[in-house]
N, C-alpha and C positions, 0 to 999 in steps of 0.2 A: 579340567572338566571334560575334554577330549573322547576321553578316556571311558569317561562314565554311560556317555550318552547310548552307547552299545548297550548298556546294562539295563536302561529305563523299563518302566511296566506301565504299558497302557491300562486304565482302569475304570475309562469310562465315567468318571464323576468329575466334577470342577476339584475338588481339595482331597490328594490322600492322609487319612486321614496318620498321625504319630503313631498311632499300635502297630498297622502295617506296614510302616517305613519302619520302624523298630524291629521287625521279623527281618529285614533286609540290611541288617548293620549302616545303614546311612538314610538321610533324612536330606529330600531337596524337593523342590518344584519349579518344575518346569513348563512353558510356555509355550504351546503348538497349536499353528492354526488346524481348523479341522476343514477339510475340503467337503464331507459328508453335508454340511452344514449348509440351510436355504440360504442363498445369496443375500437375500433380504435383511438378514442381521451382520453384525461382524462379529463372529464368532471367535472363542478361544477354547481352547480346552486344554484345561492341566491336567497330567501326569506326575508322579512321583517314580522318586530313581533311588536303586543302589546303589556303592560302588560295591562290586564285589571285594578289589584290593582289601578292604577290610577286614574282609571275611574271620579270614585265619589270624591275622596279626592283633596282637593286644593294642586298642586304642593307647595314642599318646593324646598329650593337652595339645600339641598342636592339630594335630585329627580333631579332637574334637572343638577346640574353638574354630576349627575351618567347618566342622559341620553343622555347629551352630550359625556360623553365619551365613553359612548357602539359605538355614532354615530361613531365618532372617528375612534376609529378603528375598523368599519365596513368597512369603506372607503377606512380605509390601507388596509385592504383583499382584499377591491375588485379592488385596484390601483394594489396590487398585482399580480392579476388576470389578468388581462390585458394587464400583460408583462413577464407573465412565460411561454407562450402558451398554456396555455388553452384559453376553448372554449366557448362566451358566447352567451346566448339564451334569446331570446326574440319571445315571441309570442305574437297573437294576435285572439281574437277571436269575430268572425261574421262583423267586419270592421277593416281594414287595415291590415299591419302599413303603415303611412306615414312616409315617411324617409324624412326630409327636411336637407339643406346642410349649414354648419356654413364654418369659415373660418377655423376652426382648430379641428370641431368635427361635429359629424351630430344628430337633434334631432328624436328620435325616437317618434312618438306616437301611441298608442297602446292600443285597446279596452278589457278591462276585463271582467270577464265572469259574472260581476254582470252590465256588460254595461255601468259602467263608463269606463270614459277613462283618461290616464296619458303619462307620457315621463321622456323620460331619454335622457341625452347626450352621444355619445359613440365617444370616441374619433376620426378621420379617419385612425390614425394607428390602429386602433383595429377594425377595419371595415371587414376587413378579413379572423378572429377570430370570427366576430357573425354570427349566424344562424338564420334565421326567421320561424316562423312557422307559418302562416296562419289553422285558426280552426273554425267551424261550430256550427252554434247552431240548425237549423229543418230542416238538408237535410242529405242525408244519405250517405256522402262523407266521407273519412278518412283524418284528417288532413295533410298537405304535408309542407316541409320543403323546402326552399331556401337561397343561399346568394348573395350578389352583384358581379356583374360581375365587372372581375379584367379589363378587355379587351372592348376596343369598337367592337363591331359587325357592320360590315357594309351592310347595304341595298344593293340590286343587281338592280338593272331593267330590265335583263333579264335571261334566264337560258333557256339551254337545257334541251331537253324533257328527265325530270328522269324517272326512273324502274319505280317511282309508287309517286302517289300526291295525297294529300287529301285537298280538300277546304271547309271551313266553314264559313258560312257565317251570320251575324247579330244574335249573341248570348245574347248580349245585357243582362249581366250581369246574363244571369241562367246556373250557376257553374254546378248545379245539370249535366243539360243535355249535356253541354261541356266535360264533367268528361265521360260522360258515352258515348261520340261518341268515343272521341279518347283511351277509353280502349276495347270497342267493337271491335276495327278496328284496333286493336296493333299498335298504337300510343305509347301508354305507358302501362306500368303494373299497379299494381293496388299500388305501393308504388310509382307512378308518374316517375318513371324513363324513359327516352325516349328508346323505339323497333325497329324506325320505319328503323332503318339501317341510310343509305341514302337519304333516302324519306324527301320530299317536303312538309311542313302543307303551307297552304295558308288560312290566317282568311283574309275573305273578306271585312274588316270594322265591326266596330259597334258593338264593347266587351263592349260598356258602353252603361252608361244611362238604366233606365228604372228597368232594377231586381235587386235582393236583393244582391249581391254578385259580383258588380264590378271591386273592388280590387283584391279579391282572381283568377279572372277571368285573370287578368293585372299580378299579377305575376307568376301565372303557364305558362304563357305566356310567362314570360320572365324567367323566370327557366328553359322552355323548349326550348330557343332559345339559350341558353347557352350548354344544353347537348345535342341538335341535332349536334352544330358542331361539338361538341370530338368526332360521329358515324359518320361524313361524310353529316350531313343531313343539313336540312334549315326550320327555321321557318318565314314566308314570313308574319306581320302584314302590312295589308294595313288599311291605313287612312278612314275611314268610317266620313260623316258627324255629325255623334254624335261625334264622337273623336275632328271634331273641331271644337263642341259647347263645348266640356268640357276643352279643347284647351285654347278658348279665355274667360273662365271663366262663363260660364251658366249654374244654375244647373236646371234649369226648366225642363226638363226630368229626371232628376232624381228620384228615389222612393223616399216615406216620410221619411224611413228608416234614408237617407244621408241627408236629411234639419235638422232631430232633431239630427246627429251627429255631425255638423257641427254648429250647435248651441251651442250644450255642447262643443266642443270642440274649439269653438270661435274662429274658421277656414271659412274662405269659399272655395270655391272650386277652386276660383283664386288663393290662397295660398298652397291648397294644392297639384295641380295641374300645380304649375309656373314651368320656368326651372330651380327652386333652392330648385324642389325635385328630388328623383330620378325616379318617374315616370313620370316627367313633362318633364324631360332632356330626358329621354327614350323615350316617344311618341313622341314627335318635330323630332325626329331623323328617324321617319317611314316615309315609302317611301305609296304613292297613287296609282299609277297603276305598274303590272310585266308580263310581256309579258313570254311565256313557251310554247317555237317551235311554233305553228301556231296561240297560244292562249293570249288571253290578258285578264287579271283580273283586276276590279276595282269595287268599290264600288256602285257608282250611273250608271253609263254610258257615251257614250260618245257622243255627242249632232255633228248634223252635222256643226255648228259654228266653230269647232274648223278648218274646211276646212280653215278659216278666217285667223289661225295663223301658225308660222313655230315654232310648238313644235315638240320636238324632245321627244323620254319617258325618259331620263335625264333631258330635261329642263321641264319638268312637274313637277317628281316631288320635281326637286330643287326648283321649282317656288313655290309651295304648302309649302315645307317645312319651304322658307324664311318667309310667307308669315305669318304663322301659329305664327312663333317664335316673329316676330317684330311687326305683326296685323299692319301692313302698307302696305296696296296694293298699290304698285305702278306704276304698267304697265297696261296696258288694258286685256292683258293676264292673272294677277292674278284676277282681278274684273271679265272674264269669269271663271277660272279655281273653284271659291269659291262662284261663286253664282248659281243660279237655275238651269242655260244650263250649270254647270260646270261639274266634273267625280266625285266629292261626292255628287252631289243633281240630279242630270238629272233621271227625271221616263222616255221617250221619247221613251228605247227601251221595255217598256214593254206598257204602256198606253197611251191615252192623257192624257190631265191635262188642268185646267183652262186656262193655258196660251200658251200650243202648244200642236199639234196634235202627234202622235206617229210616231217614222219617219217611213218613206218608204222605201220599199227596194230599189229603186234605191237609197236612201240617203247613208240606209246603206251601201253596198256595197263602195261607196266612199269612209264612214271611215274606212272600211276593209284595201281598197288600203289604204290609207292615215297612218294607223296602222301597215301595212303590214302582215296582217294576217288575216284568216279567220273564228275563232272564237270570242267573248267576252264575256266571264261569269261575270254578275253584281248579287249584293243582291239587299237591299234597299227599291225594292217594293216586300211586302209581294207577293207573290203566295200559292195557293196549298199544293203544289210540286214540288218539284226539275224538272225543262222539259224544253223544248227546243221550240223554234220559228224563224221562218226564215230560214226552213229546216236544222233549226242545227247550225244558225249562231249566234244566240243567244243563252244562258244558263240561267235558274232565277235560282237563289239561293238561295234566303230570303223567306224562310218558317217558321210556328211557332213551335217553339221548345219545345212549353211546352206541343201540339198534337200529332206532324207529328216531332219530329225532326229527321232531317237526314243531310250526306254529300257527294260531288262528290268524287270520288275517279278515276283517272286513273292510270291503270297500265295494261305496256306493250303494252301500246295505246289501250288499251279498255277503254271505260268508263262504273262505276257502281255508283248507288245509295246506299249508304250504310245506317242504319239506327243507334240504339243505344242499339239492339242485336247483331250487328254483320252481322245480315241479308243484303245480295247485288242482286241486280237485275239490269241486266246488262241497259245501257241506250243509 
């Protein structure tokens, strides 16, 4: 075994997985601590090895019963592992991981840093025990670590007016500049851990589709919605109409990046996105609009139509969320709430559009009362700048992030424009 250990391939995940020890004419696992690792656990982390000596020579039965039983007990180590409490690690780098759900394990899949991609199954009792690492290949983030929530979190549909709230709005998969509002703005540190105390994040829609890094965007998201509770805080994902194009399975906004990942990985986005992963059970579970003292947040806007129905902001966005999960619209309510005059697609308070004029204030004001409230901050339709219309009765939010990116921030009932220095300017 001497021999071989020159040859091994770091890989970053607890188990490699037989297709890619298969690429490398030999199949073993091996057992190395990882010094990377907080002292706090006692770590391990497996690798898989070649020998090359194989390469060129025609297996014999002795080769291969000797490979079989390196496999062997490779396997008892890492059965072992699984049930001594230690800790195992899987990372992934520049896409994913997908976590899809079996009945008695869940499969991991996981991009390497030569850009193929592989899986593993980890059993769901040991699901507790793994760590993920989400990692970069041409942005200048530091990789960040999560696990799966033990806990369901439940959506709110409304809240009083906290110390202080930050809203982001149509990010649309650029990690880069997400990373850099909420650590300008002590959101988090710079090792992603949540600051924000108490405080409120509101992502206004629309973390997917279109840039390079929608995954990684989806679970700091969801890392972060986990350790805002343990501080008292809240992380507010509202439903953006990209979330339920990728929802019902459309990758057609998506970068080239995810069609050639999704190829090699002989996934589509229906799959890997159903509710039988864990980020497909996690976003069906997002709420669409949250009302915050005088203020109402939501994606597109809200179209004077909805004077037509008796929604209440619970049956919205229960309505939304059936509706997403089953792809059965069956009220007249859900066929407005998800089409063009609904609150994920309605331009109306920013623009016209082909097919209706922009409302009016006397419209609006309607859906003020009808809201009961006197603000609405929507993304959706790009602007500018972060700025106000309808003396303040509107808010845009959807600016380009890869320019101008910035976020609203109130605290202490002031509102500021924040930027991804840190810099505020009151609004």
């Amino acid at each position: 075994m001497q021999g071989a250990h020159k040859n091994y391939m770091s890989i970053g995940v607890s188990v490699r997985t037989t297709k890619f020890a298969a690429r490398n004419n030999g199949i073993g696992v091996r057992q190395e601590s990882n010094p990377q690792s907080p002292t706090a656990y006692s770590s391990v982390r497996y690798v898989a090895f070649g020998d090359n000596r194989m390469r060129n020579n025609k297996p014999t039965y002795k080769m291969i019963k000797k490979t079989l039983l390196i496999f062997a007990i490779g396997l008892l180590i890492v059965l072992h592992s699984c049930t001594d409490g230690t800790k195992i690690q899987i990372s992934s780098f520049s896409d994913g991981p997908y976590i899809l759900d079996r009945p008695d394990s869940s499969l991991i899949i996981f991009q390497n840093r030569d850009y193929s991609f592989d899986s593993i199954k980890v059993a769901n009792s040991d699901l507790d025990k793994t760590e993920f690492t989400c990692d970069f290949d041409s942005i200048d983030c530091p990789p960040f670590t999560f696990r799966l929530k033990k806990d369901k979190i439940i959506s709110v549909d409304s809240i009083s007016v906290p110390d202080k709230l930050i809203a982001i709005s149509d990010i649309e998969g650029n990690f880069e500049k997400y990373y850099q509002l909420l650590l300008a703005n002590k959101v988090i540190d710079t090792n992603y851990n949540w600051i924000f105390g108490n405080g409120q994040l509101v992502i206004v829609g629309d973390l997917v589709d279109r840039g390079e890094y929608v995954t990684q965007c989806l679970w700091l998201t969801y890392h972060l919605e986990q350790e805002a509770e343990k501080s008292g805080g809240k992380v507010h994902y509202l439903l953006g109409n990209h979330e339920q194009i990728v929802l019902l399975g459309y990758d057609v906004y998506c970068a080239p990046k995810y069609h050639r990942n999704y190829e090699t990985m002989q996934k589509g986005i229906n799959q890997l996105f159903s509710e039988e992963t864990e980020l497909g059970k996690w976003l069906v579970e997002k709420n669409s609009i949250l009302k915050s003292g005088d203020m109402v947040f939501v994606h597109g806007g809200i179209s004077p139509e909805i004077l037509k129905y008796d929604l209440s902001l619970k049956k919205i966005n229960t309505e939304i969320r059936r509706d997403i999960a089953t792809q059965d619209f069956e009220t007249d309510e859900s066929v407005f709430l998800l089409t063009e005059l609904g609150i994920l697609w309605y331009r109306g308070l920013i623009e016209s559009t082909e097919d209706y004029d922009k409302i009016s204030e006397t419209e609006l004001d309607s859906v003020l009362a009808y809201l009961d409230c006197n603000t609405i901050a929507v993304g959706h339709t790009p602007v500018d700048s972060i700025s106000k219309d309808f003396q303040g009765k509107v808010i845009r939010l959807d600016v380009d992030h890869y320019e101008n990116s910035s976020a609203l921030i109130i605290e202490n009932e002031k509102m500021y424009i924040a930027d991804t220095n840190g810099n505020r300017k009151e609004f």
